[in-house]
Rosetta silent file (secondary structure, phi, psi, omega in degrees, C-alpha in Angstrom):
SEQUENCE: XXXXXXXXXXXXXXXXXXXXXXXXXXXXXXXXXXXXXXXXXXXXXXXXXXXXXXXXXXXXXXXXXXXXXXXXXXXXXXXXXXXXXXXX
SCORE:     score description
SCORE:     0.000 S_00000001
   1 L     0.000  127.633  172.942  -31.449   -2.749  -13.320 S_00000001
   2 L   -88.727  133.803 -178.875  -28.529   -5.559  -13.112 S_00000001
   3 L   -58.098  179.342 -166.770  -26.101   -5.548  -16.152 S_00000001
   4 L  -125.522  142.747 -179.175  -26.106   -8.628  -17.780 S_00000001
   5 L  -137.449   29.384  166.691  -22.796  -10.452  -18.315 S_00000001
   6 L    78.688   14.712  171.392  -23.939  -13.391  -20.531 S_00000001
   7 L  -115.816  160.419 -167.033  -24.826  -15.908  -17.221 S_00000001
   8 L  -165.313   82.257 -165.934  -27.919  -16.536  -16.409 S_00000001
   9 L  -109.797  103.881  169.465  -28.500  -18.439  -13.199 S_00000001
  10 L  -112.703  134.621  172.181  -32.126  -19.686  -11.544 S_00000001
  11 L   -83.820  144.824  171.801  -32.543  -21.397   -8.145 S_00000001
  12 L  -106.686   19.391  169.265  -34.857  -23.927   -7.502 S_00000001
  13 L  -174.328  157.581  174.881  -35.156  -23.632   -3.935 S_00000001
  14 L   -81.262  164.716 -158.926  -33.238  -20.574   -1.551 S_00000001
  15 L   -67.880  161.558  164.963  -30.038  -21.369   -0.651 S_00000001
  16 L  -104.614  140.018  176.734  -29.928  -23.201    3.458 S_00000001
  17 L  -100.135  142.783 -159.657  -28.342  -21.586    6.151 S_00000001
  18 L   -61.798   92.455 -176.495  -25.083  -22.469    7.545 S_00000001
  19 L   -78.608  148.490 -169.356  -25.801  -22.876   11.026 S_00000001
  20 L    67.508   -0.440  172.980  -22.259  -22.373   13.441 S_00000001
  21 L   -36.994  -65.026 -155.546  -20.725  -20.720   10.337 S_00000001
  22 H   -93.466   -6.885 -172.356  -20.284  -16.900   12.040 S_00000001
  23 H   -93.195   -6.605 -171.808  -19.984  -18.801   15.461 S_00000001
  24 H  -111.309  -11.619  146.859  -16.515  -20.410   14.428 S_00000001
  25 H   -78.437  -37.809  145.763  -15.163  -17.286   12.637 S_00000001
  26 H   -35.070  -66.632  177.598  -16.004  -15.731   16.556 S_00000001
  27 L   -76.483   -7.122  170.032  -14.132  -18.033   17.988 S_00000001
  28 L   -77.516  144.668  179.284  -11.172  -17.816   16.256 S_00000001
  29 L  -108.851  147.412 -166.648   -8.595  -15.496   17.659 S_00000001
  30 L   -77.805  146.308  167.502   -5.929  -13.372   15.632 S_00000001
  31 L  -133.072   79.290 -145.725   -2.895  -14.446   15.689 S_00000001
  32 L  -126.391  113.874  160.560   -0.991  -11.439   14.485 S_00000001
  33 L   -76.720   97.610 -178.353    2.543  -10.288   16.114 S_00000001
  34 L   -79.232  125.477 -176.326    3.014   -6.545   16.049 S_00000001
  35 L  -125.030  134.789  165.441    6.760   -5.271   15.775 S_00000001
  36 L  -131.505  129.473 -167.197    7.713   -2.198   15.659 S_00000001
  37 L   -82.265  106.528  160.553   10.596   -1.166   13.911 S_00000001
  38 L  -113.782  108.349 -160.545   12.699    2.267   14.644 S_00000001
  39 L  -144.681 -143.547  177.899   14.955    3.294   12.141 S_00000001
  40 L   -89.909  137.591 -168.007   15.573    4.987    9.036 S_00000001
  41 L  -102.768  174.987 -139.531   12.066    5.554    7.552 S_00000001
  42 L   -94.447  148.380  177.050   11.471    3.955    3.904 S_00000001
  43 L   -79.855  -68.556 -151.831   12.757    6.755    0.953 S_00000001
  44 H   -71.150  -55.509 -174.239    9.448    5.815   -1.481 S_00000001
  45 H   -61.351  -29.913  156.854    7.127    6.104    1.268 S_00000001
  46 H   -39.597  -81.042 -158.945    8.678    9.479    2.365 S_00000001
  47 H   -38.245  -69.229 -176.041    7.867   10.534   -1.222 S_00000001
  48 H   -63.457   -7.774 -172.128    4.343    9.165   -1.206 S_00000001
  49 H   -76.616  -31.867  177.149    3.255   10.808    2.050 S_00000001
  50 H   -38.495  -28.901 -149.757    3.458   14.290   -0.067 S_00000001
  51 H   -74.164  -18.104  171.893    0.887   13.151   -2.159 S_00000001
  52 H   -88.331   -3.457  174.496   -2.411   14.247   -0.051 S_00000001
  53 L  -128.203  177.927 -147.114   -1.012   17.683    0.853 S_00000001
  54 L   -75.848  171.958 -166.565   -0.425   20.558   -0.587 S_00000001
  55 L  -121.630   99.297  174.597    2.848   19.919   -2.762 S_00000001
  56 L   -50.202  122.474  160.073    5.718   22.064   -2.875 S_00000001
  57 L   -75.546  120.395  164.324    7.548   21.491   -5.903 S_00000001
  58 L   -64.453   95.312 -148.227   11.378   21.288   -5.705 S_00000001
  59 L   -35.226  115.832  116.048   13.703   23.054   -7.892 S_00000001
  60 E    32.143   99.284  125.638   15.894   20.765  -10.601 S_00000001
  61 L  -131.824  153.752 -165.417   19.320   19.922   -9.625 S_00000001
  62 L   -36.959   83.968 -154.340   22.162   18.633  -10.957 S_00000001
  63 E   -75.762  158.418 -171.711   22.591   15.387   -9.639 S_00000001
  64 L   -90.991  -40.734  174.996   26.273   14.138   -9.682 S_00000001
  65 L   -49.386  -35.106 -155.251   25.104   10.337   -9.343 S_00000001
  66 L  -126.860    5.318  177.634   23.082   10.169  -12.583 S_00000001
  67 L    53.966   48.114  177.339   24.681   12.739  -14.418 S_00000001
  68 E  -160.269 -174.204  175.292   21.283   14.763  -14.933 S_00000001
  69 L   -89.142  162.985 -178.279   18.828   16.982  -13.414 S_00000001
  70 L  -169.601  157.018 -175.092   16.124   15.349  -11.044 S_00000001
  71 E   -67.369  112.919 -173.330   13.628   17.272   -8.307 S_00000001
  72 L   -36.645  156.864 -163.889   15.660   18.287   -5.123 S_00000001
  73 L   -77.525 -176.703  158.406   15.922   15.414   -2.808 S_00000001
  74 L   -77.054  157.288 -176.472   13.902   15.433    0.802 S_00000001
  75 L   -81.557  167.390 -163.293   16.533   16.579    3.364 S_00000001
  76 L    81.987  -22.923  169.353   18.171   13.333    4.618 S_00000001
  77 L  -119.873  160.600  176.948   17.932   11.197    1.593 S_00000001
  78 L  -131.764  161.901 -173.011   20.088   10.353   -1.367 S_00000001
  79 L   -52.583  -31.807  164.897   19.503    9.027   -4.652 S_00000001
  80 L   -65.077  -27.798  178.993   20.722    5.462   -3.708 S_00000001
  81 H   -59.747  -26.598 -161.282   18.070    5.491   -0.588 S_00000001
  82 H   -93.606  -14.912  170.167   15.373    5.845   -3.576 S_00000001
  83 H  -107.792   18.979 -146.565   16.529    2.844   -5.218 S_00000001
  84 L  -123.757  136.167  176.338   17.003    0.772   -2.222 S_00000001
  85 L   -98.775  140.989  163.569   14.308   -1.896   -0.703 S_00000001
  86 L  -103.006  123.154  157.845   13.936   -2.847    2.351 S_00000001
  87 L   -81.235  -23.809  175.174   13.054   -5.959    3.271 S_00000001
  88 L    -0.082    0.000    0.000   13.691   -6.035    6.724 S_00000001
């Protein structure tokens, strides 16, 4: 059974098919540049790769930057890499 969402639409004849439609989405070719970048990898995406395995929690420690406690850092990063975007 389809819910009903207050529309109510009947054809009077089936729709006609687009002939050369899928042959001109064929022929087009991608035109997609790959670059690859090697550098310093992204802080928030560090962070998110944890999220499908199993997850160690980090101790609490004092951070000196923010004057509070926050979840030890990944080795390699600092609290400014976590606010910082890259646009690159």
């Amino acid at each position: 059974m389809r819910p009903i969402f207050g529309v109510q639409v009947t054809r009077d004849r089936p729709p006609t098919p687009r002939l050369g439609v899928t042959d001109a989405v064929d022929a087009m070719e991608d035109d997609v540049d790959v670059i690859e970048k090697f550098g310093r990898p992204d802080a928030f995406a560090a962070y998110f790769s944890d999220s499908n395995v199993t997850y160690d929690h980090r101790p609490p420690v004092f951070s000196e930057e923010l004057g509070l406690a926050v979840e030890q850092l990944k080795d390699g990063f600092t609290i400014s890499d976590l606010w910082s975007v890259h646009t690159d």
